[in-house]
KOLMI-947688 format. One record per residue (C-alpha): x, y, z; residue number from 1. Coordinates in Angstrom, 3 decimals. Layout:
tike east X, north Y, up Z, num NUM .
...
//
This chain:
tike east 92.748, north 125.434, up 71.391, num 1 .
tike east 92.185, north 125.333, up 67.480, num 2 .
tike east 92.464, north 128.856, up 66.085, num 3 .
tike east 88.798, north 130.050, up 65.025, num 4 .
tike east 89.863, north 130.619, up 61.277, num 5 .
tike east 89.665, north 126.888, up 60.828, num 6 .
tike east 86.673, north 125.597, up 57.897, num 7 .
tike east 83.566, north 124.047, up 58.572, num 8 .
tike east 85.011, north 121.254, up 56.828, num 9 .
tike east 88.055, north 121.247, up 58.733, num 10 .
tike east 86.012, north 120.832, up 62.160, num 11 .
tike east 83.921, north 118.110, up 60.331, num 12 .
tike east 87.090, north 116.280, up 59.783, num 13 .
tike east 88.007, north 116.710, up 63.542, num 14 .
tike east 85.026, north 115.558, up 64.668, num 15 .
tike east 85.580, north 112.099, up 62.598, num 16 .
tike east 88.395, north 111.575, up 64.227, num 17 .
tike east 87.413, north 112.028, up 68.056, num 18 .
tike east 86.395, north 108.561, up 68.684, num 19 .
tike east 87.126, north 105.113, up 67.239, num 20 .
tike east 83.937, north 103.904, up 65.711, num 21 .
tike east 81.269, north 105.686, up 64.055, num 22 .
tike east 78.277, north 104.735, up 65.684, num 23 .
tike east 78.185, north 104.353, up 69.858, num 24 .
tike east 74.954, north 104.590, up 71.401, num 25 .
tike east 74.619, north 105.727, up 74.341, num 26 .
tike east 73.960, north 108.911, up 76.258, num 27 .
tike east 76.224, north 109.121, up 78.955, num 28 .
tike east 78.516, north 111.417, up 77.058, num 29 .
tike east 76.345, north 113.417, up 75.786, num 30 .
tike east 74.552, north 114.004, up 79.125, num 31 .
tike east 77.762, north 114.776, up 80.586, num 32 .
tike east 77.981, north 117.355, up 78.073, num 33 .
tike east 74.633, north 118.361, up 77.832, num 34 .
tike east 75.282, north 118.940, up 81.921, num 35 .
tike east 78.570, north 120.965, up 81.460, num 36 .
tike east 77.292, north 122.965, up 78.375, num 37 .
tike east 73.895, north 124.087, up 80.331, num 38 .
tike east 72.035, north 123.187, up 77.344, num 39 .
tike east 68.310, north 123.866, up 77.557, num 40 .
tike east 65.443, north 124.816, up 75.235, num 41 .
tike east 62.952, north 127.980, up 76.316, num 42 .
tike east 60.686, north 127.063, up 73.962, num 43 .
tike east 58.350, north 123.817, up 73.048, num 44 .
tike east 60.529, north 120.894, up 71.625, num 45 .
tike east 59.137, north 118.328, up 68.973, num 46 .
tike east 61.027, north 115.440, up 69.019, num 47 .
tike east 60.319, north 112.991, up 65.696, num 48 .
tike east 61.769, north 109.631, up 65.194, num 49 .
tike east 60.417, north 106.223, up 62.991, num 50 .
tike east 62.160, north 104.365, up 60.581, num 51 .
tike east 60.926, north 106.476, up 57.321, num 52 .
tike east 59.099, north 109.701, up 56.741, num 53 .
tike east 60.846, north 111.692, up 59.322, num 54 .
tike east 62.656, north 114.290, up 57.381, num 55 .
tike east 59.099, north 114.811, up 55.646, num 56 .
tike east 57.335, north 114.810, up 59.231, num 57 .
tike east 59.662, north 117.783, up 59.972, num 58 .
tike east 59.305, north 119.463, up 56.835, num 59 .
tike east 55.383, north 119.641, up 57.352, num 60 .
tike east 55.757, north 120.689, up 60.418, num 61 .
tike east 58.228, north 123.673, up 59.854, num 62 .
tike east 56.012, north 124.639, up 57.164, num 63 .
tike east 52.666, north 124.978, up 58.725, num 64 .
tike east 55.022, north 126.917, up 62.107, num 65 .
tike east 56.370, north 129.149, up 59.841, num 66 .
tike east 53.119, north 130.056, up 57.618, num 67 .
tike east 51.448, north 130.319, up 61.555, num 68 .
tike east 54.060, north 132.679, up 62.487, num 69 .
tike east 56.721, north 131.421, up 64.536, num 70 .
tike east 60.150, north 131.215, up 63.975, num 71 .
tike east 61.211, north 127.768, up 63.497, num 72 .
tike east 64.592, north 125.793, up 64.166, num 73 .
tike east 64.837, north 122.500, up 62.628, num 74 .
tike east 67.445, north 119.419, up 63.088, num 75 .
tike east 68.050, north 116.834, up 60.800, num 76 .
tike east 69.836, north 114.218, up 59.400, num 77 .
tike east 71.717, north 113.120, up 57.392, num 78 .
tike east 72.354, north 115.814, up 54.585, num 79 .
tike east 72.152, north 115.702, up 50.894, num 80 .
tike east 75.041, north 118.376, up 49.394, num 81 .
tike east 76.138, north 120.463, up 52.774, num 82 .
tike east 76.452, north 119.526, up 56.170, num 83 .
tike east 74.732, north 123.384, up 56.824, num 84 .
tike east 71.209, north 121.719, up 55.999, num 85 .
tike east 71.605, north 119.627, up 58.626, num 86 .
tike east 70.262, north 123.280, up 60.837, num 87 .
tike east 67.507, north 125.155, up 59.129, num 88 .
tike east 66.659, north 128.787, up 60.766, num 89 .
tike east 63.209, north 130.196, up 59.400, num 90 .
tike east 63.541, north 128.097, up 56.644, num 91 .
tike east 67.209, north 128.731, up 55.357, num 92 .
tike east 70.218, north 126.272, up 56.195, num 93 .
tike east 72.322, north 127.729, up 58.758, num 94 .
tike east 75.174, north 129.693, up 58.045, num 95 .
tike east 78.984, north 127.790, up 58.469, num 96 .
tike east 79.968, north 130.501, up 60.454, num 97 .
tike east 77.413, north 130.023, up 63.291, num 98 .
tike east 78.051, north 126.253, up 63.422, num 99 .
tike east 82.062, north 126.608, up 63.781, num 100 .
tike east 81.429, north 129.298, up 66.914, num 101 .
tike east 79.466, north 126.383, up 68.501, num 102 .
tike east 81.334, north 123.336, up 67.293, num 103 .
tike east 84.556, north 125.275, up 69.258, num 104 .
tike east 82.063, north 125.490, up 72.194, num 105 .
tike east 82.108, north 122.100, up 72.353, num 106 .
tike east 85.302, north 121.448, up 71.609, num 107 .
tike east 86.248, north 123.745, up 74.925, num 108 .
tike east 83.932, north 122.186, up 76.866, num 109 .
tike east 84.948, north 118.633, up 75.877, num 110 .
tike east 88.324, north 118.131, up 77.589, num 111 .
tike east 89.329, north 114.316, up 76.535, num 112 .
tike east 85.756, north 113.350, up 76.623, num 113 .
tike east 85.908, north 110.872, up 73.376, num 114 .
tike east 82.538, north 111.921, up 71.324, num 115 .
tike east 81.727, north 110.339, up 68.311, num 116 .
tike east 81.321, north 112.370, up 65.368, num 117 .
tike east 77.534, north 112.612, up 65.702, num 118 .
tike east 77.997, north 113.265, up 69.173, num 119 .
tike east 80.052, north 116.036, up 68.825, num 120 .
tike east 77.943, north 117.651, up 65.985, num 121 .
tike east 74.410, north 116.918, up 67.683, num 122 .
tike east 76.125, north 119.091, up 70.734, num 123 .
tike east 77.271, north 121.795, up 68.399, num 124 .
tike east 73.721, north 122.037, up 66.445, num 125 .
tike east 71.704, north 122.463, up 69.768, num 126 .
tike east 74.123, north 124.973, up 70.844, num 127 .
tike east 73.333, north 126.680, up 67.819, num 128 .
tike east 69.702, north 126.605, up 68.340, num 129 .
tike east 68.978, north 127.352, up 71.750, num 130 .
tike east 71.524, north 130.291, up 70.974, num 131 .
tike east 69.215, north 131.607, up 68.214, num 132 .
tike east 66.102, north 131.833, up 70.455, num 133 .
tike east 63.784, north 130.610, up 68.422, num 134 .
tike east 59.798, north 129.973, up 68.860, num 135 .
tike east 59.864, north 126.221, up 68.268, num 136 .
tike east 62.511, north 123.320, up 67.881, num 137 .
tike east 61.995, north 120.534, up 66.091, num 138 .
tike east 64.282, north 118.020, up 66.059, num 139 .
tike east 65.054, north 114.875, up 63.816, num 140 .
tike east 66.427, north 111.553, up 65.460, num 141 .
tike east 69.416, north 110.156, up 63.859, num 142 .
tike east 69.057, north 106.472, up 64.406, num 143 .
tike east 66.999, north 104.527, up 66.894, num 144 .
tike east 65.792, north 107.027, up 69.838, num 145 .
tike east 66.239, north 106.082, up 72.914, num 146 .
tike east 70.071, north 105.577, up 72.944, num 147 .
tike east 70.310, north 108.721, up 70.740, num 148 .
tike east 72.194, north 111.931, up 71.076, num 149 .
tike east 69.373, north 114.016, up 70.197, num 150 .
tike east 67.482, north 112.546, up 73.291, num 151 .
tike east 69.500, north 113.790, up 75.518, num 152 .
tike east 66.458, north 116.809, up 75.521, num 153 .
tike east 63.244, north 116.152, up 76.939, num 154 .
tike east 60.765, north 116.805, up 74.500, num 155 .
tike east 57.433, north 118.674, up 74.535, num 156 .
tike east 55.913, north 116.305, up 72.298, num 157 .
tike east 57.446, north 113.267, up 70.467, num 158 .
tike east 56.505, north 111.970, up 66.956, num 159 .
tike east 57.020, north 108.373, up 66.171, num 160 .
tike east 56.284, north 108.157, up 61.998, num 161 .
tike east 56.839, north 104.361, up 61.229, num 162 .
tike east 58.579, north 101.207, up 62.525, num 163 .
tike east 60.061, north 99.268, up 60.072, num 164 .
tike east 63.266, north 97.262, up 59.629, num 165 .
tike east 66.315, north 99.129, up 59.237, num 166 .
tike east 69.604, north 99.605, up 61.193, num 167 .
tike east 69.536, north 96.067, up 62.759, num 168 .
tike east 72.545, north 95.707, up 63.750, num 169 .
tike east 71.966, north 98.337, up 66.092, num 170 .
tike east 68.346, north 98.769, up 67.351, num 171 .
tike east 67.316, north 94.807, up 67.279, num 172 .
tike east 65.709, north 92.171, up 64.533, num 173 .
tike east 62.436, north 92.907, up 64.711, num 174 .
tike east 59.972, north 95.532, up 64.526, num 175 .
tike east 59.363, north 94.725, up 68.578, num 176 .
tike east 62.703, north 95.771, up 69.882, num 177 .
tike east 62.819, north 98.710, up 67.054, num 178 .
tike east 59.379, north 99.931, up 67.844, num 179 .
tike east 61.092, north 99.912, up 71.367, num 180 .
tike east 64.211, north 102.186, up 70.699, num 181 .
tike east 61.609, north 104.756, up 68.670, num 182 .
tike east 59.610, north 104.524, up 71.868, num 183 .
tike east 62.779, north 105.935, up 74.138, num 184 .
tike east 61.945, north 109.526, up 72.532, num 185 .
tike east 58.577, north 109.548, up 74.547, num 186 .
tike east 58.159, north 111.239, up 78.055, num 187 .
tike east 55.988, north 110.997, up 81.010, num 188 .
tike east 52.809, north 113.182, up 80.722, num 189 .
tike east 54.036, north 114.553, up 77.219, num 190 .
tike east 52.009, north 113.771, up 74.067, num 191 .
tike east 53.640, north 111.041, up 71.917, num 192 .
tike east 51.961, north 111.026, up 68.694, num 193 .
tike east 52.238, north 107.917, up 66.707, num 194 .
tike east 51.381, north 108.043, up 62.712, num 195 .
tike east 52.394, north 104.262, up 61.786, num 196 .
tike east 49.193, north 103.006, up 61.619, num 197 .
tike east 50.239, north 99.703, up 63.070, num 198 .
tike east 52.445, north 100.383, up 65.675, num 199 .
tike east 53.982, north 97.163, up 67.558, num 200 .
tike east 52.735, north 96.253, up 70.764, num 201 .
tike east 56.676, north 97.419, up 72.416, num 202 .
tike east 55.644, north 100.938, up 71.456, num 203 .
tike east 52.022, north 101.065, up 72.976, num 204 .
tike east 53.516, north 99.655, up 76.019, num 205 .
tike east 56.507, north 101.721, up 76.718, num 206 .
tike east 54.021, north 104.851, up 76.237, num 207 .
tike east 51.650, north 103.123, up 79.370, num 208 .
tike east 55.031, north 102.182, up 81.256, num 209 .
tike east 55.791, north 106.084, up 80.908, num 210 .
tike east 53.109, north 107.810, up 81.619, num 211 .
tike east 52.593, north 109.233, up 78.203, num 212 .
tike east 49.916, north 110.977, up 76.192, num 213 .
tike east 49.283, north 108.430, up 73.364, num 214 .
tike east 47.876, north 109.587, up 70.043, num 215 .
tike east 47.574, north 106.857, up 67.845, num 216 .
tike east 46.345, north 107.057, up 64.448, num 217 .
tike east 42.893, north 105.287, up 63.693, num 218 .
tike east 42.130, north 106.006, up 67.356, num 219 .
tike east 42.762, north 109.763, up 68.359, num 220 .
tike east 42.924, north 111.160, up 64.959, num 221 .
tike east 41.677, north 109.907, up 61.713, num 222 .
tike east 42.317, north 110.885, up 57.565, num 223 .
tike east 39.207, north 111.123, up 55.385, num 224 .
tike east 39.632, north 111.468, up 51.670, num 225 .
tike east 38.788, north 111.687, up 47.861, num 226 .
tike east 40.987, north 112.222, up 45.056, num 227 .
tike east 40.661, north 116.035, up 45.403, num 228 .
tike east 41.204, north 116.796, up 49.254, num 229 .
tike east 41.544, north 115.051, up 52.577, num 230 .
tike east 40.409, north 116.071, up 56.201, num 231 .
tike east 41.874, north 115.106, up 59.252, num 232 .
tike east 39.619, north 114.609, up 62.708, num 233 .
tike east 41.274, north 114.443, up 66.142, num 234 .
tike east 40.447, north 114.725, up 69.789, num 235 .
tike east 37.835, north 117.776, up 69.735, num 236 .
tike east 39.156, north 118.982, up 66.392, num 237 .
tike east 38.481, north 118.707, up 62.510, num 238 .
tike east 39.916, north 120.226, up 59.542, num 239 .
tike east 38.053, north 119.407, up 56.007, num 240 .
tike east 39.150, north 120.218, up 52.884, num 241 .
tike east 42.609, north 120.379, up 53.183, num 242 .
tike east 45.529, north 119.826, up 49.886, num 243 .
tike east 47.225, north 117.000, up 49.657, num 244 .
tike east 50.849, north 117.950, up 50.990, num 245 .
tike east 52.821, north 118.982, up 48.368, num 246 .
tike east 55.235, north 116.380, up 48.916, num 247 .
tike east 54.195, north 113.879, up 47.071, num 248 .
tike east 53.070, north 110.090, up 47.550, num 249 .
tike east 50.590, north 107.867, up 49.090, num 250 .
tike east 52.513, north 107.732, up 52.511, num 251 .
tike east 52.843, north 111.973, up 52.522, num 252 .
tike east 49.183, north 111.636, up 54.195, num 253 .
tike east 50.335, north 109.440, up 56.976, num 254 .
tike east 53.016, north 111.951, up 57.996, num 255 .
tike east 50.713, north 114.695, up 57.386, num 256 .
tike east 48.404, north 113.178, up 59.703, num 257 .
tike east 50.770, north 112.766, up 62.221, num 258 .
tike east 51.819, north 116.410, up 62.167, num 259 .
tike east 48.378, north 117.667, up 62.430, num 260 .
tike east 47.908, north 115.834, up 65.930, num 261 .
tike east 51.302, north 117.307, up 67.319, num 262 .
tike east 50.360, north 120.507, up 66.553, num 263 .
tike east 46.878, north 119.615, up 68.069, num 264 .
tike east 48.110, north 118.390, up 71.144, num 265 .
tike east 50.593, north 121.463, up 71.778, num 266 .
tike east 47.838, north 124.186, up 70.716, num 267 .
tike east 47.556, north 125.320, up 74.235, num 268 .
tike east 51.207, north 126.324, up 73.708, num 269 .
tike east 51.927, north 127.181, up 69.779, num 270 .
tike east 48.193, north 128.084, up 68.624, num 271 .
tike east 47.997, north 127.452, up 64.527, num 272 .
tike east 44.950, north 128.781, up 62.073, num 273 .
tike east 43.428, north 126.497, up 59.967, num 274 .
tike east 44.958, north 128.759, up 57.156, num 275 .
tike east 47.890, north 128.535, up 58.432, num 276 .
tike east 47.495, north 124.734, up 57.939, num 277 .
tike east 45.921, north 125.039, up 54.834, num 278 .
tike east 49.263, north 126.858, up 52.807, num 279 .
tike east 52.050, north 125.066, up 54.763, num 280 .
tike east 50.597, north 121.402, up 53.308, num 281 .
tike east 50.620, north 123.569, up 50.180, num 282 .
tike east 53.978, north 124.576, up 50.158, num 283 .
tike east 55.708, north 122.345, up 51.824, num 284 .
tike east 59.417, north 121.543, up 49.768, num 285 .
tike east 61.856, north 118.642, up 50.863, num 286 .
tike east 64.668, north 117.638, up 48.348, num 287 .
tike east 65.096, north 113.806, up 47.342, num 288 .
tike east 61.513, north 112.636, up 48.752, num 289 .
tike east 59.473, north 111.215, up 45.738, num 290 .
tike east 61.043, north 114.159, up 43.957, num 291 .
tike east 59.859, north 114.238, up 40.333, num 292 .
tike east 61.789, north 116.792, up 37.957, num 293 .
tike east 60.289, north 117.076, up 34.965, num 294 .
tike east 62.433, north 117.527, up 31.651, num 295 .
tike east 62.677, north 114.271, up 28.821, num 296 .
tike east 63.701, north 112.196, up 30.117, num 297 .
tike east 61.936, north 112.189, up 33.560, num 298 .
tike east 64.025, north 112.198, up 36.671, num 299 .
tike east 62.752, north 111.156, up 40.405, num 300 .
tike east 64.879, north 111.416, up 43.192, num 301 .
tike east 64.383, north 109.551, up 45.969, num 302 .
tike east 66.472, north 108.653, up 49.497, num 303 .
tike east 64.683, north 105.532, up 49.707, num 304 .
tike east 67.423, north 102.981, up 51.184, num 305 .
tike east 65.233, north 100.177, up 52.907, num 306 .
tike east 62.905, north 97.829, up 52.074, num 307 .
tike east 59.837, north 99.798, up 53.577, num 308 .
tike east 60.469, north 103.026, up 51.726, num 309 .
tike east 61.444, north 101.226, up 48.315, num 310 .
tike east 58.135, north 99.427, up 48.460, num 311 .
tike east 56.910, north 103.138, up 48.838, num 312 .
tike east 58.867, north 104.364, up 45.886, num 313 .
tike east 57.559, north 101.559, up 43.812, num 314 .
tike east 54.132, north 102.258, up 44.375, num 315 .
tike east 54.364, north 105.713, up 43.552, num 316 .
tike east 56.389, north 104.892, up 40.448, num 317 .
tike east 53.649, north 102.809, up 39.344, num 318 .
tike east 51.517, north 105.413, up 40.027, num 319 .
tike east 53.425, north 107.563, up 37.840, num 320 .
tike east 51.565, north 106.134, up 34.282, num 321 .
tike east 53.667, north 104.160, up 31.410, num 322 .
tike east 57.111, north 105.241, up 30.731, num 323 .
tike east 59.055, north 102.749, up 27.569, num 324 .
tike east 62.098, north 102.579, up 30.328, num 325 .
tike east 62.801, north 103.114, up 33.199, num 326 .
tike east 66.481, north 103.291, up 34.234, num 327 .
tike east 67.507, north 103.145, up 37.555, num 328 .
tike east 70.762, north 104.316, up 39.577, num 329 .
tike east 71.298, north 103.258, up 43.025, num 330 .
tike east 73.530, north 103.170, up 45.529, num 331 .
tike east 73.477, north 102.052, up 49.155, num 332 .
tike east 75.287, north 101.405, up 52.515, num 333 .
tike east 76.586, north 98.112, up 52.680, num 334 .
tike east 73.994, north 96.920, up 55.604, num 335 .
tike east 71.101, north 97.019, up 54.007, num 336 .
tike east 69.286, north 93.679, up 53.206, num 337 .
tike east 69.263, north 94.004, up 49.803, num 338 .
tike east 66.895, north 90.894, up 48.745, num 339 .
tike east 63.991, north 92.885, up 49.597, num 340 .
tike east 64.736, north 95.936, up 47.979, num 341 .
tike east 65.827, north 94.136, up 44.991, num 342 .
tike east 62.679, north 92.079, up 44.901, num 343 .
tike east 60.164, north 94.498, up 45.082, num 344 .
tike east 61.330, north 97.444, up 42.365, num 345 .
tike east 63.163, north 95.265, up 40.079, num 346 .
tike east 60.025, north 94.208, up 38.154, num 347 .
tike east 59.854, north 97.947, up 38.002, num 348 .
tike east 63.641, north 98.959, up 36.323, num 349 .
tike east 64.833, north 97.720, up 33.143, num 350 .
tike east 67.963, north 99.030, up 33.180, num 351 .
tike east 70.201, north 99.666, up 36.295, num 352 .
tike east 73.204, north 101.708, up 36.807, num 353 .
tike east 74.762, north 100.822, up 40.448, num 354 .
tike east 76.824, north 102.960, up 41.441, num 355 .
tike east 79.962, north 103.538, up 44.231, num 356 .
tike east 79.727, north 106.419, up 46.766, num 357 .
tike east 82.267, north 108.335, up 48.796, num 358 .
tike east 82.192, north 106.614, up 52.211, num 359 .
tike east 83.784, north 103.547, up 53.293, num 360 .
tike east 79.978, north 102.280, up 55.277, num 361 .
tike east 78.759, north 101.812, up 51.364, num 362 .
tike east 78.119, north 98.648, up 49.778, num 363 .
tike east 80.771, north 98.747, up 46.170, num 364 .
tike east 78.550, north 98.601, up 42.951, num 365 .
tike east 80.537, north 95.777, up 42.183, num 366 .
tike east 78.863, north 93.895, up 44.984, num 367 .
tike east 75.274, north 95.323, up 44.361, num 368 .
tike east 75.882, north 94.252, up 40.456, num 369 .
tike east 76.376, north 90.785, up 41.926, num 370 .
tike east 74.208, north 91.094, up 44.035, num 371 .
tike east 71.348, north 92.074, up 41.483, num 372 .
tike east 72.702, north 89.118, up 39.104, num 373 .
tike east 72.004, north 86.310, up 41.526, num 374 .
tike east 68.500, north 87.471, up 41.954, num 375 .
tike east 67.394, north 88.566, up 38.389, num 376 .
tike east 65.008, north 86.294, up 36.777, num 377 .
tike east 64.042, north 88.884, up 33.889, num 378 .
tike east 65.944, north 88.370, up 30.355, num 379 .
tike east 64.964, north 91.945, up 29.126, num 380 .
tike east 67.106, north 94.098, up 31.961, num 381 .
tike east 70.892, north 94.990, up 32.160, num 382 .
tike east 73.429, north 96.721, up 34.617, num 383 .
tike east 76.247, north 98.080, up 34.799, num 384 .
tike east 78.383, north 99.692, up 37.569, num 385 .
tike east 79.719, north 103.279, up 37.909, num 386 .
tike east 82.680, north 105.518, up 39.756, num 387 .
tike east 80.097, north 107.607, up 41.174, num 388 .
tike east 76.322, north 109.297, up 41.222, num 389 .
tike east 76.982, north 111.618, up 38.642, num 390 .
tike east 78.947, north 109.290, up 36.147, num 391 .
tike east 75.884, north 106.799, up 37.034, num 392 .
tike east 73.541, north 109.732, up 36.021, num 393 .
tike east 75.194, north 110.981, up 32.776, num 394 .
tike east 75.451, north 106.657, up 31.601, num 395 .
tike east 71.316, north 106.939, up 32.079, num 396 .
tike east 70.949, north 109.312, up 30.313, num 397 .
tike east 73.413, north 108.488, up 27.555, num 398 .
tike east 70.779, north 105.114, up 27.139, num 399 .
tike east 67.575, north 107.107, up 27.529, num 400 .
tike east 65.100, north 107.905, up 25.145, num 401 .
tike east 63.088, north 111.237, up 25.814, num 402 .
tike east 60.367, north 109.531, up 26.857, num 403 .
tike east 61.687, north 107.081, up 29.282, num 404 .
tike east 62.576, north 108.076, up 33.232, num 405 .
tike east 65.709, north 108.211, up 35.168, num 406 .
tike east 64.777, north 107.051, up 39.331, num 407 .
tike east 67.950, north 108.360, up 41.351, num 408 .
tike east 67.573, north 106.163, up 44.631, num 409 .
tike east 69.197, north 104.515, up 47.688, num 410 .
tike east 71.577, north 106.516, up 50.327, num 411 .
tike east 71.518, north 110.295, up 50.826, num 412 .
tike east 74.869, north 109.742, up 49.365, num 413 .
tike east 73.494, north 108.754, up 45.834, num 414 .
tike east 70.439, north 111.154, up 45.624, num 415 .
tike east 72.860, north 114.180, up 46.955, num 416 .
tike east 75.579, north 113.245, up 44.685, num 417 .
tike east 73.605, north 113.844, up 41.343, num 418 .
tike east 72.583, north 117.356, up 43.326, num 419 .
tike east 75.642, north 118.814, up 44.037, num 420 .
tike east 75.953, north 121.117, up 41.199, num 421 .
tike east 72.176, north 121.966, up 41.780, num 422 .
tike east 69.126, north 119.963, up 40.580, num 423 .
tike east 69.732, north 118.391, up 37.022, num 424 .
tike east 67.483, north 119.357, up 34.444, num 425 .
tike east 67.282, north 116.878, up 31.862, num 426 .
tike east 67.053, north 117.757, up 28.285, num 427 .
tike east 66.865, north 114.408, up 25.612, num 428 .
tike east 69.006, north 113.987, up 22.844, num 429 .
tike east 67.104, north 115.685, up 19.993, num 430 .
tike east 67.864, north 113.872, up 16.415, num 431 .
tike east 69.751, north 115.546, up 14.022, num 432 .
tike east 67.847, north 116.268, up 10.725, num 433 .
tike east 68.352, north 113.211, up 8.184, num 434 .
tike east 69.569, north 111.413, up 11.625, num 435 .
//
């Protein structure tokens, strides 16, 4: 038995090497474990998976719990600068020490059960937070949901946010057979709210197969709007008036929406105040989602790293007004399709900086150079390739003009790798007098 002194980082590095691939689905092993570890939640569990919008789903959601009251413990991945965010406790990222007790929990428990690295961490992170007691758990599927690790717990209510393509190689070619994976988070009798507001047919079945309490948007709860405020009806329910969530972009509502029917659907359970809804749409923070940091030149941050949530990005870039440039710096795991992505914000960036990032799963910015060459019918654009996020970052800025803006997009990878040192505020080259 490993001697308890070891680093977070030296357990993270264990855990990569348990099993041969990366990615397994399946939930036999964790059920075993699940089984042997006794792990169970006392209190209600939310459950949210979909294709985008889920790390925002959850941030709404722990917002509006915590301004209501309760004390909060929140699962997600992947990270941006430290694997402790992937465990938020009231609000703040766990502490390393916490995690380690619990990762050697499961390391005790594990025998020469072969668990994959998210596996083994999953097991560690509920340990963690059925440990800490708290009010509500909300927890963040990793990819798919049905053949998850984080399913292994039957949820109180499950959120499905939207079905798009992504991770094909894995959860099917379609939005059918996706939408059918998401749908593996639902349970029998339990809500299972879903905020795409066309959800495949796979989805709507599976939840009639079930048993389960379907809330789909445009038909159990609605968003009403003007440029000022928004109100939200549901079954029995209204709230009017309401701030935009202070996360921004157009598809923020859809989540918000979405949130507002789990927490109406588990009020007999976690009662909420409309005030309480009213400051944590207000106040809600999540790093890297449509994040705009102001300075000259501009900088947005944003995880976007498929083609539904770059077609996102670019319309709230052009909702953004004029900018002379804009100068983009992406990277991205290498199985993305990048032909969409490509397509739809390149009329949008004049001047790309592609970078490499510091896993072997990512495409090399040599490739998405090429990539981006074969493609590009615009005479007025360039690109160039970097070492990594930061070296991208200081090249855009090195071209910018004050009044141009910087968009920081792709893989967490990219978006946490110009955050590490904290978030970068930009400050233009001023001109030197007689310059």
């Amino acid at each position: 038995m490993p001697g308890s002194m070891e680093t977070l980082n030296d357990w993270l590095a264990r855990a990569e090497q348990l099993h041969p691939k990366n990615i397994e689905l399946g939930l036999d092993r964790a059920k075993e474990m699940a089984a042997r570890m006794g792990l169970r939640f006392d209190c209600p569990v939310i459950t949210v998976a979909g294709t985008n919008g889920k790390g925002s789903t959850c941030a709404i959601l722990e917002s509006i719990l915590t301004h209501a009251g309760y004390r909060t413990a929140v699962f997600t991945s992947p990270h941006l600068v430290r694997f402790e965010e992937r465990l938020r406790l009231a609000g703040e990222a766990v502490d390393a020490s916490k995690l380690i007790a619990n990762f050697e929990a499961v390391e005790t428990a594990r025998g020469d059960m072969p668990l994959t690295y998210f596996e083994f961490t999953t097991l560690g992170i509920l340990r963690c937070m059925i440990e800490e007691k708290p009010d509500v758990a909300i927890l963040e599927v990793g990819l798919g949901g049905r053949l998850d690790a984080v399913n292994i717990i039957d949820t109180d209510c499950a959120v499905i946010t939207s079905i798009d393509l992504d991770h094909m190689d894995y959860l099917g070619p379609d939005r059918e057979s996706i939408g059918f994976e998401k749908a593996g988070v639902m349970r029998a009798g339990k809500p299972a709210i879903v905020s795409d507001p066309m959800p495949p047919q796979s989805v709507i079945d599976h939840a009639a197969a079930i048993g389960a309490d379907l809330w789909r948007f445009g038909h159990d709860f609605n968003v009403s709007g003007d440029k000022q405020q928004w109100g939200w009806s549901g079954r029995g329910r209204r709230y009017s008036g309401l701030a935009y969530p202070a996360l921004r972009g157009a598809n923020q509502l859809l989540n918000a929406a979405g949130v507002l029917a789990a927490l109406e659907a588990l009020r007999p359970r976690l009662p909420i105040t409309a005030q309480a809804v009213r400051t944590g749409l207000a106040m809600v923070e999540l790093p890297g989602r449509f994040q705009i940091v102001p300075g000259e030149p501009t900088l947005v941050l944003d995880v976007a790293h498929n083609a539904h949530a770059v077609a996102a990005l670019a319309e709230n870039l052009d909702a953004m007004g004029f900018y002379p440039t804009t100068h983009g710096v992406f990277g991205v795991m290498a199985d993305k399709d990048l032909a969409p992505i490509l397509a739809r914000i390149g009329p949008m960036i004049d001047r790309w900086y592609f970078t490499d990032l510091p896993t072997h799963r990512a495409a090399k910015a040599g490739d998405l150079l090429a990539s981006w060459q074969a493609q590009n019918t615009r005479t007025d654009v360039s690109g160039s390739v970097h070492a990594n996020p930061m070296e991208a970052l200081r090249a855009a800025i090195e071209h910018a003009d004050p009044a141009d803006r910087i968009v920081v997009f792709g893989s967490f990878f990219t978006v946490g790798g110009v955050l590490e040192h904290g978030t970068p505020r930009l400050q233009a080259k001023h001109l030197l007098p007689g310059g």
